[in-house]
KOLSE-276000 format. One line per field, with one value per residue (C-alpha): residue in one letter; x, y, z; chain. Coordinates in steps of 0.02 Angstrom, whole numbers, plus 32768, in hexadecimal, padded with zeros to 4 digits. Layout:
<nodes>
aa = (A  ...);
u = (X  ...);
v = (Y  ...);
w = (Z  ...);
ch = (A  ...);
</nodes>
This chain:
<nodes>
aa = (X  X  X  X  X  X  X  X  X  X  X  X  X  X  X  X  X  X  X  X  X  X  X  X  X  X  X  X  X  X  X  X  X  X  X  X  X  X  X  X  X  X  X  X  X  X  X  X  X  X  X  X  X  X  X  X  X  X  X  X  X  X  X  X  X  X  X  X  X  X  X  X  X  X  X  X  X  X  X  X  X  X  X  X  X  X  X  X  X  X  X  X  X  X  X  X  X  X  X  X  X  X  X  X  X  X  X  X  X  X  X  X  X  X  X  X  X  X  X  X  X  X  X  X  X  X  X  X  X  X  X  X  X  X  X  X  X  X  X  X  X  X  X  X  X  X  X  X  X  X  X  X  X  X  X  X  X  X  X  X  X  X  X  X  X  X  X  X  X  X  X  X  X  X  X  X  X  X  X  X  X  X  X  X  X  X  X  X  X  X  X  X  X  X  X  X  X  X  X  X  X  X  X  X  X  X  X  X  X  X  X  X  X  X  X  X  X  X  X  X  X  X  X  X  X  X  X  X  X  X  X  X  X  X  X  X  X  X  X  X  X  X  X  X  X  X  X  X  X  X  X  X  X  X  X  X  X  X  X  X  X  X  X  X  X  X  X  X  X  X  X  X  X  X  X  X  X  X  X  X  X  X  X  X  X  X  X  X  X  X  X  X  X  X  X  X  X  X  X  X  X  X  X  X  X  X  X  X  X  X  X  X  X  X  X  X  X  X  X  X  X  X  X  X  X  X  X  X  X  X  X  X  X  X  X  X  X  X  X  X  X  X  X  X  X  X  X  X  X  X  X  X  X  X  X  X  X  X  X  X  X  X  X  X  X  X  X  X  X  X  X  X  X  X  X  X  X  X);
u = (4608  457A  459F  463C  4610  464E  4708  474F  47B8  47C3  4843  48CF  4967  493E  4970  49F1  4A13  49EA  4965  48BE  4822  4799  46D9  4679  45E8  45F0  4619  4591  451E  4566  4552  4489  4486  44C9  444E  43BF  43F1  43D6  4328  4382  43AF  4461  4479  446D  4534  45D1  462A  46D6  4769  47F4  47BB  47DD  4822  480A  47A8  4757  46F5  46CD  468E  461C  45C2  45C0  4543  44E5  44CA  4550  45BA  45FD  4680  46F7  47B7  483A  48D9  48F7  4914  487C  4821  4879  4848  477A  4791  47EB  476E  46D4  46AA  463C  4664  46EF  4712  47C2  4792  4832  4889  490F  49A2  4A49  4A64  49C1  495F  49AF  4999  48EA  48D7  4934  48B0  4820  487A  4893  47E5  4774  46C5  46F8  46BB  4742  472E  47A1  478A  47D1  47D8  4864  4862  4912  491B  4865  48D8  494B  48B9  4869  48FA  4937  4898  4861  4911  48D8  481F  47F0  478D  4794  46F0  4717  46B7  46EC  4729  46B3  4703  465C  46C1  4751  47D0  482F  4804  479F  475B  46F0  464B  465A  4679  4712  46C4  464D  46C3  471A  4682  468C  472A  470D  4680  46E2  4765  4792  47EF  476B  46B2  4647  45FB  45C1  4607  466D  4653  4698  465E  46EC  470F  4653  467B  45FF  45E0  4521  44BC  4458  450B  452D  4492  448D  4541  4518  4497  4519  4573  44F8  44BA  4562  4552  449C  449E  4527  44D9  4434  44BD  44FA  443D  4423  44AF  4472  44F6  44BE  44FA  44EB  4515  4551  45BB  45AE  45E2  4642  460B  45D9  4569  4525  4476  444C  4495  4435  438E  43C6  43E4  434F  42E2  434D  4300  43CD  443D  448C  44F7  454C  45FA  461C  46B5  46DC  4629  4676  46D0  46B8  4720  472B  473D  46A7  465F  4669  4639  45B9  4560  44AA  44EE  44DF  4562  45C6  4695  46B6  4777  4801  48B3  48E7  4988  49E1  4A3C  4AEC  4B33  4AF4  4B5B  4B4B  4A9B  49EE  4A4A  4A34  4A95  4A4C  4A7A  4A05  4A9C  4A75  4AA0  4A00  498B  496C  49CB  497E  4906  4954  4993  48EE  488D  48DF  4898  4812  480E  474B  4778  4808  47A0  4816  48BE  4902  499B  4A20  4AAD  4ABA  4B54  4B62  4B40  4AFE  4A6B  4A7D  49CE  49AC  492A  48DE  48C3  4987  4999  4923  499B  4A27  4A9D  4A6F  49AF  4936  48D3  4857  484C  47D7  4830  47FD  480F  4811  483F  48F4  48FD  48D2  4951  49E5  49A0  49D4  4932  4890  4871  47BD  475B  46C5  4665  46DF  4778  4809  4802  4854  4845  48A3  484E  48FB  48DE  491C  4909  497E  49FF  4A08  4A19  49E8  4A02  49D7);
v = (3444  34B3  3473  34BD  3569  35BA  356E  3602  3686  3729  3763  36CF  3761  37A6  36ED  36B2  35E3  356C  35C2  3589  35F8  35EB  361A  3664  3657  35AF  358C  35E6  3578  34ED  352E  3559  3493  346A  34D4  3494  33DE  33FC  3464  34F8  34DC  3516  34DC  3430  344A  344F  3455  3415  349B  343C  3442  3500  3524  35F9  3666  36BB  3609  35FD  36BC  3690  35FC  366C  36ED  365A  362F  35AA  35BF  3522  34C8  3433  3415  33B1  3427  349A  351E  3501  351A  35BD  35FF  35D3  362E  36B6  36CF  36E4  361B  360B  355D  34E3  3436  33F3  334B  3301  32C9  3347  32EB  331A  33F1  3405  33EB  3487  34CD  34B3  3506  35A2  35AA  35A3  3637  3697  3690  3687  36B9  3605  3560  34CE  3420  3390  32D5  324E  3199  316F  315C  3185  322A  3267  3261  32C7  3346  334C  3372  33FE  3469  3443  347C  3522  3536  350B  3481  3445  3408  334D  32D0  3210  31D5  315F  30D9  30A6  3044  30A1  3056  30F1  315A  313D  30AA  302C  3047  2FD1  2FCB  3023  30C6  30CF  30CC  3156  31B0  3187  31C3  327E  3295  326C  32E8  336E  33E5  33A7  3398  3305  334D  32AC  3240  3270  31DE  31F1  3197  31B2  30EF  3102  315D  30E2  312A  30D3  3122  308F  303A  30D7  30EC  3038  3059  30E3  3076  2FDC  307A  30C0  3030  3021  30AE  30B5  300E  3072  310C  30A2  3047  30F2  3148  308E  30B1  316C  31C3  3256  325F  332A  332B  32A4  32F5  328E  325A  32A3  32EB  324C  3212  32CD  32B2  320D  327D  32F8  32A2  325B  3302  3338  3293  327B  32AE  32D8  3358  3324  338A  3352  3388  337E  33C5  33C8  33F7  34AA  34B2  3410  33AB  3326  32A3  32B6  3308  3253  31E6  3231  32C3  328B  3309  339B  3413  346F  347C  3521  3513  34F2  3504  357A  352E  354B  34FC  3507  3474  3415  337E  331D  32FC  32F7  333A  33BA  33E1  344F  348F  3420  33BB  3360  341A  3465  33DC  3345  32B0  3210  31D0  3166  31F7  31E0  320B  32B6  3349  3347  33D1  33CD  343D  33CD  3314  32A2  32EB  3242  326D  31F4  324E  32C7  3302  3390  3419  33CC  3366  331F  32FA  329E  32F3  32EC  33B8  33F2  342E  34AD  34DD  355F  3555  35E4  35C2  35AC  350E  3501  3462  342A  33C0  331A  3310  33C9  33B9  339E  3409  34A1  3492  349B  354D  35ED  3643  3638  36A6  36DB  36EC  3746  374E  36F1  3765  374A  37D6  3827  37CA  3748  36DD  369A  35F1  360B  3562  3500  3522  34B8  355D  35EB  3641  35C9);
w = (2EAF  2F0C  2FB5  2FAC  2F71  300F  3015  2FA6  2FC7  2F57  2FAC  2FBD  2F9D  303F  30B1  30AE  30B2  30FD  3152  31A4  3175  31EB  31A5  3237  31EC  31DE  3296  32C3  3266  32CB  3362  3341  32FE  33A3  33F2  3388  33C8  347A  346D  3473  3515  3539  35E3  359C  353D  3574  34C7  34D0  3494  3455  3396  3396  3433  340F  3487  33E3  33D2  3487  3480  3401  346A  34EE  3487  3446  3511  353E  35C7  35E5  35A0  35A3  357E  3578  35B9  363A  35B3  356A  3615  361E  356C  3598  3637  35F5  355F  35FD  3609  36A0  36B0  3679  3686  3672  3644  3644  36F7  3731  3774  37B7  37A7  3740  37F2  381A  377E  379A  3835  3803  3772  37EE  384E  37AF  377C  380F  37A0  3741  3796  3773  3765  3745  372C  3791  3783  3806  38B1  38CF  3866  38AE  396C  38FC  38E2  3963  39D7  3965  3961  3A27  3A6A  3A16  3A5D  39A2  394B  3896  383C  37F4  3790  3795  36D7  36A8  3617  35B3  3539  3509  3576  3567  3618  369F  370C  36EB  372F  37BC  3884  386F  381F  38A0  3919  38C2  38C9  3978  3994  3945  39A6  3A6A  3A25  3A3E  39BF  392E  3917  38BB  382E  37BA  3728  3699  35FE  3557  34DA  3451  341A  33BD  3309  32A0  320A  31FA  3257  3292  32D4  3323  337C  33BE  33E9  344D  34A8  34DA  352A  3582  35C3  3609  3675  36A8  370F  3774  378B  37E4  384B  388E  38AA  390D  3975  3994  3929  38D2  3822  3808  3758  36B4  3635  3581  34E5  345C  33A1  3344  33D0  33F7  33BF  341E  34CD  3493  348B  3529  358E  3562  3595  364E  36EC  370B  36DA  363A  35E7  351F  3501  3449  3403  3353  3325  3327  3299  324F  31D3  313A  31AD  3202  3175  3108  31A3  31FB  316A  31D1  325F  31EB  320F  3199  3181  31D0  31C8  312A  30FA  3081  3022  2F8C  2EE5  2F17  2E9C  2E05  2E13  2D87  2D1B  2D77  2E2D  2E98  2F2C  2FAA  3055  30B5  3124  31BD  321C  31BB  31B8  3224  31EC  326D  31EF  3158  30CC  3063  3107  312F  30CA  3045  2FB5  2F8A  2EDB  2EA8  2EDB  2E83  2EE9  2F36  2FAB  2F8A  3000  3092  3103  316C  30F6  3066  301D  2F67  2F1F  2E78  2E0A  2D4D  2D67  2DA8  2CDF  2D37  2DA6  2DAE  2E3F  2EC9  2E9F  2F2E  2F58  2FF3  3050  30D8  316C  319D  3239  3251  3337  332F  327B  32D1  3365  32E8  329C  3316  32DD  3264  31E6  31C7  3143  3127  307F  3022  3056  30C9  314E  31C0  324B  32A0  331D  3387  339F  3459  349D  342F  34AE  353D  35B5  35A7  3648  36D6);
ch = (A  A  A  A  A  A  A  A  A  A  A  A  A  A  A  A  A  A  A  A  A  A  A  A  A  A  A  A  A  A  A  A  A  A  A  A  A  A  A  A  A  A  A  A  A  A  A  A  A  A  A  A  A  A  A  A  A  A  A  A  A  A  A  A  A  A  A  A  A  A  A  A  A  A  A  A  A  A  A  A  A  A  A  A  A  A  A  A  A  A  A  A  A  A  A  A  A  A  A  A  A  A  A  A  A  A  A  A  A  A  A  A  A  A  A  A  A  A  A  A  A  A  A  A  A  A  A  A  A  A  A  A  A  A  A  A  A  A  A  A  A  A  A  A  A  A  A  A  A  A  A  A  A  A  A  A  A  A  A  A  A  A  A  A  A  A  A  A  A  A  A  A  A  A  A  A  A  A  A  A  A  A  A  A  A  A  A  A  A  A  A  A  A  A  A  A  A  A  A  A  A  A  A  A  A  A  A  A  A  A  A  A  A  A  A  A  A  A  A  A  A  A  A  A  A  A  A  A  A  A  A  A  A  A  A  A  A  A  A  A  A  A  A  A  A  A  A  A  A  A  A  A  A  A  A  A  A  A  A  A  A  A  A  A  A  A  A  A  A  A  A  A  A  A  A  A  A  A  A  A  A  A  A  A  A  A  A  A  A  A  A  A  A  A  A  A  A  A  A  A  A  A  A  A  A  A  A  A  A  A  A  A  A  A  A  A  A  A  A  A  A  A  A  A  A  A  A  A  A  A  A  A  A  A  A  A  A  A  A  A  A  A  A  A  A  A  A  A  A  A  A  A  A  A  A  A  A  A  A  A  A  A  A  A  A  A  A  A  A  A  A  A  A  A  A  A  A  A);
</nodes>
């Protein structure tokens, strides 16, 4: 299988397993895809971090021009700040101690600009009072629901008086909309595109309503990876800032990889596992638990292994995933195999670190996947 020339190892002795090997070569291909997508314009991405959540990975955009970037956690915020982000979104509404969390990370790293999302009246009081009783003001976009029904507010008379709100208080600033447009994962292309459409169309009605009634949107933060291309085009036709904030176009996966291969980035990331029982004729079972790989899709739906294409997983527990296979005659117990994840986002949070390889050999270095934890220091 050509395609898959690059997922070797020549080295497998030297890691031990479960491991995950990250190529970075490969990333940086995606990253110049991404690039190529919005004209080369980097000021037009905010790539999301939680699919690798390492400051090695945010370093890299950084040389190839990007400077701003989204996430999901506090921690994460942290780790693109800490690796020289210029500018970070938390686009995910802090509530309760994380609103103080969230101003001590502003204090910690005043050369980073912060943003967070809102789509609560209530909890944007709850903001707003925290940073003006210290002289301070937090950056915040209103949450925009396009379809999801999983955050944010309808675009209605209640978001614009949200808007409305921000911008009489103090303690924050108004700095545009946040929508997220993760419900659309259509693998046709034509369905997704039309897709995208019923979701913008969604928004834009709302974002005339507010320019009617004189409110200056700054700035729209949108979409996800399967819908990067149409936000692309889009960014680069507004008369607005527009700014795409795809995620797992960084290191890719065999989910995305099977549903949406017209987006043309490569697998950058796999597990290294090995034998470690033969039980009974045509199985395998490997190390590949639900604490090494992600286990929310159904078990056939978990982990592909592109040089062993008729492995079916029929059983996984913590530790261990038993695979059915015409080739396990092949295999001795302690022998290597090298899977690609399929939904590689939630896979790499369970791994302490990445191991990388660089022409075809395991190296030396460890990229710590630092923002798996939920704090790191703040």
């Amino acid at each position: 299988m050509p395609e898959y020339d690059w997922l070797s190892l020549e080295n497998p002795e030297s890691v031990a397993s479960p491991a995950l090997l990250v190529w970075p070569e490969r990333i940086d291909h995606n990253i110049q895809v991404m690039l190529e997508q919005v004209g080369g314009d980097a000021s037009l991405l905010r790539p999301h971090v939680k699919t690798h959540k390492m400051g090695e990975v945010v370093a890299m955009q950084l040389d190839a021009g990007i400077d701003r970037f989204k996430c999901a956690t506090i921690a994460e915020a942290e780790m693109s700040a800490a690796a020289g982000a210029r500018d970070v979104l938390l686009a995910y509404q802090p509530v309760g101690p994380n609103i103080a969390r969230m101003f001590a990370l502003q204090e910690r790293f005043p050369k980073t600009s912060f943003a967070a999302i809102v789509d609560d009246a209530r909890n944007l009081t709850r903001i707003a009072k925290t940073f003006a009783e210290e002289g301070k003001v937090l950056r915040i976009f209103v949450d925009i629901d396009c379809g999801m029904g999983r955050t944010g507010i309808a675009p209605d008379p209640g978001a614009m008086a949200l808007c409305r709100q921000i911008i009489e208080s103090d303690g924050v600033s108004f700095c545009g909309l946040h929508v997220y447009d993760g419900h659309i994962h259509e693998p046709d292309v034509r369905l997704r595109g039309e897709q995208f459409e019923t979701a913008r169309h969604a928004v834009e009605p709302f974002l005339a309503e507010l320019e009617a009634a004189g409110i200056e949107v700054p700035l729209v933060v949108g979409g996800g990876s399967p819908t990067f291309p149409w936000h692309a085009r889009l960014a680069q036709q507004l008369g607005y800032r527009y700014e795409c904030s795809p995620g797992t176009t960084l290191l890719w996966d065999a989910g995305y990889g099977t549903n949406h291969p017209d987006l043309g980035f490569q697998a950058a990331a796999a597990l290294l596992t090995r034998v470690i029982s033969k039980p009974g004729s045509g199985r395998l079972c490997l190390e590949l638990g639900h604490k090494a790989v992600s286990g929310e899709n159904p078990i056939g739906s978990r982990v592909r292994f592109p040089l062993l294409p008729d492995a079916k997983p029929i059983m996984q527990s913590e530790e261990h995933l038993v695979v059915e296979t015409s080739a396990a005659d092949r295999y001795a117990v302690g022998d290597p195999i090298l899977g690609i994840p399929w939904h590689i986002c939630p896979t790499v949070a369970l791994h302490q670190e990445a191991v990388v390889v660089r022409d075809g050999r395991a190296t030396g270095e460890r990229w710590r996947v630092v923002a798996r934890d939920r704090r790191i220091s703040i």
